[in-house]
C-alpha positions in Angstrom: 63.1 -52.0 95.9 60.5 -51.3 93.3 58.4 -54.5 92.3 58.2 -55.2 88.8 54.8 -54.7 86.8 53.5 -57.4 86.3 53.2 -58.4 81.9 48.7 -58.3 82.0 49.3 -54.6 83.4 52.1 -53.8 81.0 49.7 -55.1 78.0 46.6 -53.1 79.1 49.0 -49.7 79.4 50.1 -50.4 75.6 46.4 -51.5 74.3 45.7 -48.3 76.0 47.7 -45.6 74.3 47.1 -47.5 71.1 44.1 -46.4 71.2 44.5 -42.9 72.3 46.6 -42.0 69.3 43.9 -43.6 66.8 40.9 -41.7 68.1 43.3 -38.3 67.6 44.2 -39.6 64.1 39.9 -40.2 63.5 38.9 -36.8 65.1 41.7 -34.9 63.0 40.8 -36.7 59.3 37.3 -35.1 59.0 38.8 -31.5 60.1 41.4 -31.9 57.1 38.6 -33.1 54.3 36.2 -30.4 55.6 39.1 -28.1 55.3 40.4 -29.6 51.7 36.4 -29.4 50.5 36.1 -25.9 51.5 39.3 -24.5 49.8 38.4 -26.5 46.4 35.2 -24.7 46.5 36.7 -21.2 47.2 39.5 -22.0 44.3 35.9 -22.9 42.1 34.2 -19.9 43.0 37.1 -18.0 42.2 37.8 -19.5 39.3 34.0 -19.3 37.5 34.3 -15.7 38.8 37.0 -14.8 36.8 35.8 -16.4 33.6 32.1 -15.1 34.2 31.0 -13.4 30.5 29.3 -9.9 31.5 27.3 -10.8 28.1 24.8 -13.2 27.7 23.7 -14.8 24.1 20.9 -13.7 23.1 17.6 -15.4 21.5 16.8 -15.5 18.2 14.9 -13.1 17.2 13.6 -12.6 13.3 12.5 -10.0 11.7 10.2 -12.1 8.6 8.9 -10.5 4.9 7.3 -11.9 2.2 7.2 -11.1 -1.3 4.7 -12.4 -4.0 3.6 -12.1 -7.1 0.7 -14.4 -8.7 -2.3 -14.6 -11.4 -5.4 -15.2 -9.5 -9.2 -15.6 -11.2 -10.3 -12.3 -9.9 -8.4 -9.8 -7.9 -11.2 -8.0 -6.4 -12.8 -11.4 -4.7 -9.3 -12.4 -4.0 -8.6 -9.1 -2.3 -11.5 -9.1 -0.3 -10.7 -12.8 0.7 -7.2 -12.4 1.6 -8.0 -8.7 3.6 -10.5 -11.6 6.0 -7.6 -13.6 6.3 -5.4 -11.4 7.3 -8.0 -10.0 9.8 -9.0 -13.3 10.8 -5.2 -13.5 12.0 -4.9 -10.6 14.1 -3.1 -8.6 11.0 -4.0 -5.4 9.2 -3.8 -3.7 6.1 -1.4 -0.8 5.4 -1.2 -0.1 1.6 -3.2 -1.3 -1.2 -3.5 0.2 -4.7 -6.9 -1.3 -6.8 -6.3 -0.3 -10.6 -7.7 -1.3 -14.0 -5.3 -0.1 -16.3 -7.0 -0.1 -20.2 -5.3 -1.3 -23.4 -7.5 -0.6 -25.7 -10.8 0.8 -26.6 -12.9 -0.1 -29.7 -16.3 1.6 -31.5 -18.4 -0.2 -33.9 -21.9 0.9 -35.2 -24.2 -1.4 -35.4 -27.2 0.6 -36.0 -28.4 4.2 -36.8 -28.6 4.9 -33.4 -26.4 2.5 -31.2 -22.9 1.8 -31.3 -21.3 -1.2 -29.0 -18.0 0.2 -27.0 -15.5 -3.0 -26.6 -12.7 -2.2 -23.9 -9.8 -4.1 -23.2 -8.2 -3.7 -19.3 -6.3 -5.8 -17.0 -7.1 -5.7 -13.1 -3.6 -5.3 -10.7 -3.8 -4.8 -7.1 -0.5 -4.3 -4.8 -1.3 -4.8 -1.3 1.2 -4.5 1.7 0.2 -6.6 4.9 1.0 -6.8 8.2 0.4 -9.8 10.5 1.9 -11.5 13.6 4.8 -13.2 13.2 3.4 -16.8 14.6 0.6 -16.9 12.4 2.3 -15.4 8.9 3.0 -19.1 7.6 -1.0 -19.5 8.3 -1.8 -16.5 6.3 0.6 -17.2 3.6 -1.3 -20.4 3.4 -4.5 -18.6 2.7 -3.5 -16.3 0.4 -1.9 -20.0 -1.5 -5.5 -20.8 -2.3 -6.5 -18.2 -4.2 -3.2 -18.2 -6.9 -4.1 -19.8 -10.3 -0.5 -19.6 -11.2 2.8 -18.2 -9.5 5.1 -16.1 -10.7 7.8 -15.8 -7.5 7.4 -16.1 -3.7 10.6 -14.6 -1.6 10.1 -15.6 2.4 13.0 -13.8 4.4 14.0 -14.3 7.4 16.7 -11.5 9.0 18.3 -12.2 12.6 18.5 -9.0 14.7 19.1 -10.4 17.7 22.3 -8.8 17.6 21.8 -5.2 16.4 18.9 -5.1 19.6 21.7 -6.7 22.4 24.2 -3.7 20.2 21.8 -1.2 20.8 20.8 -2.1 24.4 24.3 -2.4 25.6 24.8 1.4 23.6 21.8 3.0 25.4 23.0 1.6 28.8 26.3 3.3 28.2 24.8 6.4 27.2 22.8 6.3 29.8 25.7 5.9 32.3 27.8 8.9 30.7 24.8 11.3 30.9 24.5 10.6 34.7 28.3 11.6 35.2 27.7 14.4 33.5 25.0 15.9 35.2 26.4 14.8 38.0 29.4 16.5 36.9 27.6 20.2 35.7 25.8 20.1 38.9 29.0 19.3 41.7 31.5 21.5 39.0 29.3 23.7 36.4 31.3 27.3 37.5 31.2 29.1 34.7 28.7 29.9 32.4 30.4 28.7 29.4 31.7 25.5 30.6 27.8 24.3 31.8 26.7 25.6 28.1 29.4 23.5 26.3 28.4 20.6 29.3 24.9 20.9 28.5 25.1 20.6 24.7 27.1 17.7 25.1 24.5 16.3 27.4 21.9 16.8 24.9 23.8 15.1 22.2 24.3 12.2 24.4 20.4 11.9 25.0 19.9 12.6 21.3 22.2 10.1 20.7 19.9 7.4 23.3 16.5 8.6 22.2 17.6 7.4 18.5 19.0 3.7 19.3 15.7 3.6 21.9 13.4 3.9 18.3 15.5 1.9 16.2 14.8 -1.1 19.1 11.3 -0.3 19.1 11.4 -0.4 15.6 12.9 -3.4 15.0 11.1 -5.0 18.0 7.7 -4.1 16.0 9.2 -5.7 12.9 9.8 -8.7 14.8 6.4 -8.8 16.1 5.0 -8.2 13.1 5.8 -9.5 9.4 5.4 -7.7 6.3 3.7 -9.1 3.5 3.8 -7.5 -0.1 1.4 -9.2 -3.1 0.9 -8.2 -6.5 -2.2 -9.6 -7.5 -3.3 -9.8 -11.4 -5.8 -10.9 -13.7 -6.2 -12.3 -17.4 -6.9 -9.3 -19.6 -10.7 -9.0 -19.7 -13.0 -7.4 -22.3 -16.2 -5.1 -21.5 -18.8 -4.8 -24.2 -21.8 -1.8 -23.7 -24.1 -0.9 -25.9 -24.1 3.3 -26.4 -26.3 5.7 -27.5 -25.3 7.3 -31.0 -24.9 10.8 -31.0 -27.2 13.0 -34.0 -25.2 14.3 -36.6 -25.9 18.1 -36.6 -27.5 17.4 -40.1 -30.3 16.2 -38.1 -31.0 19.6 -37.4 -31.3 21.3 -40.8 -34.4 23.0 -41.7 -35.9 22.0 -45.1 -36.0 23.6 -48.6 -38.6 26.0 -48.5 -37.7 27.4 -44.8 -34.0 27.5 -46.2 -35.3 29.9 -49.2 -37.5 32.0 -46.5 -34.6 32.4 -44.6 -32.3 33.7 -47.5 -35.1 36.4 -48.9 -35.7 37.4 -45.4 -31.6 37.7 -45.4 -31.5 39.5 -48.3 -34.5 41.9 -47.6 -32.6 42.7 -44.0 -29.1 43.3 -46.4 -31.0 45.8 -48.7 -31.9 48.1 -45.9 -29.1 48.1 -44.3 -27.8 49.1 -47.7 -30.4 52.1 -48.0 -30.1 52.9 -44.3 -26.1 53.5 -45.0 -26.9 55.1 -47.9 -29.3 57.5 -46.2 -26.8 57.9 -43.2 -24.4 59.4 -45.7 -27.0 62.4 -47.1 -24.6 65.5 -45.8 -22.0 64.1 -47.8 -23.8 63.8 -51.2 -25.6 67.7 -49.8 -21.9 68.7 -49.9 -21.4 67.1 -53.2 -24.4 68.5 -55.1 -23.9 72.3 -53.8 -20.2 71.8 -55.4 -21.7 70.4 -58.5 -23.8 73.7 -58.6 -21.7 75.8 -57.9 -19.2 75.3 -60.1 -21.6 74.8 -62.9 -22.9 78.2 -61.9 -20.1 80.4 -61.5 -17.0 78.9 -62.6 -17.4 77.8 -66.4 -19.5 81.7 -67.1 
């Protein structure tokens, strides 16, 4: 007969497999977190990839003008000033137009000989600048210190970012078809009127790519750069010369007695031109006396 087990073994057989099951139960819980964590992260990558944008928002970029119009003391000093300015900030010139334009012109003698010239003119000056874009405010600045009084100033400000991210993505899409079809003329090009038709297409398409690559590079330089238009002016001024007069052509006349030399030397010269015709007409008044004779002669007896 089988002796029974005693209850200390009995209890040290359950304490036993107790503890069996809860080390399986603590070796399997970080498998199934390690496994939860990982497909949460898959689902996550999954899910960003699909709502991924393909575009990105692009900065701000300005393209900045400035239009003004003022009254200063004197355009040509403030010219000069506000060309050093504009220097001074790594800018240039491009246009400017320096005019005195009259309106009106006055002649008063105030002596035999001299006469004083008044003129009435007013000074403009439009000027077109370009200067960095960082440092326009700083010029703008300048150019405040030499207006005596204002008539507008118009400060744009123009976003483009857009119309360059429009243009890029165009070009890379041109880009794109004019590889496929070269690719194309080169693998299927047969006949000669299908790689003609092909190749004008192709050229259209890099036509079309060369144009939005300058309008970037224009606007890029716009951007860079900001454009600054002034129309300088002046108070009317007034310019006062003294002038020479000119002789009146009386001046010039010979007296009296050389005026009645002159006309009996004149009429002397007409008297022999008056014989000399006379004298150059002698065959004629020949002809005439011989008829006179003759018919004096012969015709009355």
């Amino acid at each position: 007969m089988n002796k029974p087990i005693p209850f200390a073994t009995a209890v040290l057989l359950a304490s036993f497999v107790i503890s069996c099951k809860q080390s399986d139960a603590t070796s399997a819980e970080p498998n199934s977190v390690s496994n939860a964590t990982a497909a949460t992260t898959d689902s996550v990558a999954s899910v960003s990839n699909t709502t991924q944008t393909p575009l990105k928002e692009p900065l701000r970029k300005f393209v900045r003008t400035a239009d003004i119009k003022c009254k200063v003391k004197d355009v040509y000093h403030a010219t000069e000033k506000i060309e050093d300015a504009t220097k001074q900030c790594g800018g240039f010139v491009t246009y400017t137009n320096l005019q005195s334009t009259v309106s009106n012109e006055e002649q008063t003698k105030i002596s035999p000989d001299s006469s004083l010239v008044s003129t009435k003119y007013t000074v403009e000056n439009n000027i077109t600048l370009r200067v960095p874009n960082q440092k326009m405010d700083t010029l703008v600045k300048c150019i405040a210190k030499q207006v005596g009084f204002l008539n507008y100033r118009v400060i744009k400000a123009d976003d483009v970012s857009l119309q360059l991210l429009s243009n890029k993505l165009s070009q890379d899409r041109s880009k794109n078809t004019e590889e496929r079809m070269a690719h194309a003329i080169d693998a299927k090009g047969k006949k000669l009127n299908q790689v003609m038709d092909a190749e004008a297409s192709l050229d259209s398409k890099k036509e079309a790519n060369d144009e939005k690559t300058i309008q970037n590079l224009s606007l890029q330089d716009q951007v860079n750069y900001s454009t600054l238009k002034l129309e300088l002016y002046q108070d009317t001024s007034i310019k006062q010369v003294l002038v020479a007069n000119e002789k009146s052509i009386n001046a010039y006349r010979p007296h009296i007695g050389l005026q009645v030399w002159d006309s009996v030397k004149t009429g002397w010269f007409t008297l022999e031109a008056i014989i000399a015709f006379v004298i150059l007409l002698w065959p004629f008044l020949l002809l005439g006396g011989l008829g006179v004779w003759g018919y004096r002669t012969y015709i009355k007896k």
